[in-house]
N, C-alpha and C positions, 0 to 999 in steps of 0.2 A: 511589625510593619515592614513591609517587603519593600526592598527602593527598588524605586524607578529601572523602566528600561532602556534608554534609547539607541535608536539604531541608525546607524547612515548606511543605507544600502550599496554605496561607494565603497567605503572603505572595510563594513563587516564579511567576517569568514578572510581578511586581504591582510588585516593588521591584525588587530587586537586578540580576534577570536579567528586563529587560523588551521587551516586544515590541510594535510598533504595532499599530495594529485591522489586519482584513481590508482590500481596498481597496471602497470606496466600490460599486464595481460589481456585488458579490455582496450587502451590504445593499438594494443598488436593485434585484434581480433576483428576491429573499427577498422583498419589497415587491410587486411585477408578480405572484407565486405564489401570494401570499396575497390580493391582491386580487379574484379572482375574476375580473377583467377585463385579459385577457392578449392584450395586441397587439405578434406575434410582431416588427414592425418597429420598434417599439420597444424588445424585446431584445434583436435584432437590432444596433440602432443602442448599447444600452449595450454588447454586448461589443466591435462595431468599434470603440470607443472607447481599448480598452484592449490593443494593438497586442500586445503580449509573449502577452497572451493568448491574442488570434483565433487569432496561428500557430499555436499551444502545440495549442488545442483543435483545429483544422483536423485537424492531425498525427494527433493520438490519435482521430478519427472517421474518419480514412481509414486507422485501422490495421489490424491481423488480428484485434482482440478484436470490432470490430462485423463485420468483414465483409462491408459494404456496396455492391449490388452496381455501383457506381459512384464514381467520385471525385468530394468532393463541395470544392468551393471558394470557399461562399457559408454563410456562418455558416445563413441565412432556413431552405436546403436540409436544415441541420445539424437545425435544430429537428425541419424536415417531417418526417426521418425518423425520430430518436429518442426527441422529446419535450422539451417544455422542461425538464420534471423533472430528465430526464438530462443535458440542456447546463448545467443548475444546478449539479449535482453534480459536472460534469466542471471548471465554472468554480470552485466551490469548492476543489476539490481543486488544482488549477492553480496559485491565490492563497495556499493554506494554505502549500504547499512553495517559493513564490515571496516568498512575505512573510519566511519566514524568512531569507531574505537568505544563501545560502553560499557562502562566496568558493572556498572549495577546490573545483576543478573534477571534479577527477578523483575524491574521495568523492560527490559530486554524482551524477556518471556513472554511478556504482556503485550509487548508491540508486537512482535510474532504471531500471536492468537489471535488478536485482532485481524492486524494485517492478511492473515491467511481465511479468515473466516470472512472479512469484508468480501475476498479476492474468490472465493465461492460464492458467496450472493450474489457476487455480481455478472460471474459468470452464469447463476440460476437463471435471475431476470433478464440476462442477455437475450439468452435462448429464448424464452418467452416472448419477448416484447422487439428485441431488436437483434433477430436472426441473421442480419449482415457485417453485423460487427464482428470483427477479428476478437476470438480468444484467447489468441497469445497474444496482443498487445493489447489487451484488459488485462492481463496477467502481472507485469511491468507496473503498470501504472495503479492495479489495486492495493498492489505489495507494496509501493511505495507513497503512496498517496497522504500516509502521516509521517514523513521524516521532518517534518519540522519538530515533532512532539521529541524525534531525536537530538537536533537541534538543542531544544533545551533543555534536553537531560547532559547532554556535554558541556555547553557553556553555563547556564543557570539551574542548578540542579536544585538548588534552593526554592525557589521559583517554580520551579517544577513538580516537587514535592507539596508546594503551598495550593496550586493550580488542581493536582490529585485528589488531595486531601481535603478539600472547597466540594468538588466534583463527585466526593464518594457523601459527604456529609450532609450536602443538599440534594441528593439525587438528578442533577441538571447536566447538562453536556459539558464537554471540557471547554469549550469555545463561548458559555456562557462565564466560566470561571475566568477567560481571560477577560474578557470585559467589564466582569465585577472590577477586578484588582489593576483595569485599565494598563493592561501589559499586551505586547506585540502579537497578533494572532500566529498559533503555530502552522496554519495555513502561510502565513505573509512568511517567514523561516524558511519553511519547506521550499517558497518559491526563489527564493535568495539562494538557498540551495542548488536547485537545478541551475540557477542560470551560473552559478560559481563553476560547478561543474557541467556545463552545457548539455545536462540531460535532456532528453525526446522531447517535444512538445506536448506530447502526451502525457505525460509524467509530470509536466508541468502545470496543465490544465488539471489533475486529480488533485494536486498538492493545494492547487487553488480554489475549488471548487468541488469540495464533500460536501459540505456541511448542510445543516438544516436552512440558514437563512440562506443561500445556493439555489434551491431549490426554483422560487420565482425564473430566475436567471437562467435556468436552462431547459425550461419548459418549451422553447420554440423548436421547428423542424428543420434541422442540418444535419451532416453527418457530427459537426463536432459536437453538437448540443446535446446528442442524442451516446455521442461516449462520454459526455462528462455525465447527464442522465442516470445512467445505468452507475458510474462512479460512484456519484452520491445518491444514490438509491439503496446500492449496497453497501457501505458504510452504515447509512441507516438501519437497515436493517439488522446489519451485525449486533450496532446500540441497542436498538429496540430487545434484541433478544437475550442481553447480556445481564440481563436482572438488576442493573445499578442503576436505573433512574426513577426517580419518584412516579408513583402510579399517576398524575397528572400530565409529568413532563412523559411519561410511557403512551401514551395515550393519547396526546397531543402530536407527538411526531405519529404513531401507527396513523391515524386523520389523517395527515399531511401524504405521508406514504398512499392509502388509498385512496385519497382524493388523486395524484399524480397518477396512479395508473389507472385510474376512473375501475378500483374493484367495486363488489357488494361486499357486505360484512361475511359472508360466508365464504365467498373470494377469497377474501385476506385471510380470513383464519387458516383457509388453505396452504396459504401458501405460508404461511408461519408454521405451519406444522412442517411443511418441506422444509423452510428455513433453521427448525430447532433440530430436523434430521443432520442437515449440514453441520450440527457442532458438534455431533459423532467424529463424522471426520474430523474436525479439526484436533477433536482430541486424540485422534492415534496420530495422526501430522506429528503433533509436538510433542508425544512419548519417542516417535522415531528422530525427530530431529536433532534433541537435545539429547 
């Protein structure tokens, strides 16, 4: 019997379950952004600084999400092409899943392939459906959009384990096994998260709004509606493709997915055939990354 969760959003991640700042390198980068006076070789020189890093971001700018039409091996190179905005956000996000420190390798792993596979769907259906959205700041918020599920791999690993292991054996979403075992969604975590550490709005809206029952919710016409949209579209579809859910619960979300973007059955299949292309890449991603 798994006990109880409770959380006061006051005091969690402040007391009990506490966490150090960002590192140092993404306050001094926040600093060079807002300054209005940005000398790329001195961002340059903060990220060389912080070695876990440089690799980390090198990887993920010579992956399939930029498509860049060269390898690039020099952070300076990193900037020219994407902007610092975007190396800001890539270092951010880097530090966010790095500070939390998680020793389990193999849930690590698994968050990673997600995360990066989500963070290509969603960049797929961007293009398609909503060509004016920023794909570096879907980028950010794809890659982080489940750090709650980090969350509870660090304070409740127990818990987390029980939520997995629900989740593989009935074949249903992980946000169905919270509510089985009536424990804190790892969306609600996620969003405790951002505001602890005053991540993007953006990033905060992913954390909150993937999920299937979301969906309703952000079917109206705004710019933000229309990036959370695409958020939890791509999440979806990540699920959908990842073989773990019962042919029902499979089935039932694809519906949902092609009901939302008004396809035909030949549509969709379409585009899932694009979408199982996508985990090509993700799997040379994570032979390089790790």
């Amino acid at each position: 019997m798994l006990e109880p969760i409770k959380i006061d959003p006051k005091t969690f991640l402040r007391q009990h379950c506490t966490l150090p700042s960002l590192p140092e390198v993404v306050n001094e980068l926040q600093r060079v952004i807002h300054s209005g006076n940005v000398d790329t070789e001195k961002v340059a020189e903060l990220i060389n600084s912080d070695p876990a890093i440089l690799a980390q971001a090198l990887k993920i700018v010579n992956s399939a999400y930029y498509g860049l039409p060269r390898d690039i091996g020099d952070v300076r190179f990193a900037i020219a092409f994407l902007g610092l905005n975007e190396i800001y956000r890539m270092v951010l996000s880097l530090s966010v899943i790095n500070t939390l420190a998680i020793n389990r390798k193999d849930d690590l792993v698994d968050f990673w392939f997600h995360s990066f596979y989500a963070a290509l769907c969603t960049k797929y259906i961007a293009n398609k459906y909503e060509p004016h959205l920023s794909v570096e700041e879907l980028w950010s918020a794809a890659i982080l959009h489940d750090i709650g599920k980090l969350v509870y791999l660090k304070f409740f690993p127990e818990h987390y384990k029980a939520l997995k292991d629900f989740s593989k054996e009935q074949g249903c979403l992980f946000s169905e096994a919270e509510s089985h075992f009536s424990l804190p969604s790892s969306a609600f975590l996620g969003t405790l998260l951002c505001d602890h550490w005053r991540l993007p709005e953006n990033v905060r809206n992913a954390c909150e709004f993937h999920s299937l029952k979301d969906l309703p919710a952000v079917k109206e016409n705004s710019p933000s509606a229309d990036f959370r949209r695409m958020i939890c579209l791509g999440n979806l579809l990540a699920i959908v493709s990842a073989d773990e859910l019962n042919s029902a619960k499979r089935q039932g979300l694809s519906t949902e997915v092609q009901t939302t973007l008004n396809l035909t059955e030949a549509g969709f299949l379409t585009m899932m055939g694009d979408v199982y292309e996508l985990r090509i890449e993700v799997e040379r991603f994570m032979d390089q990354f790790h």
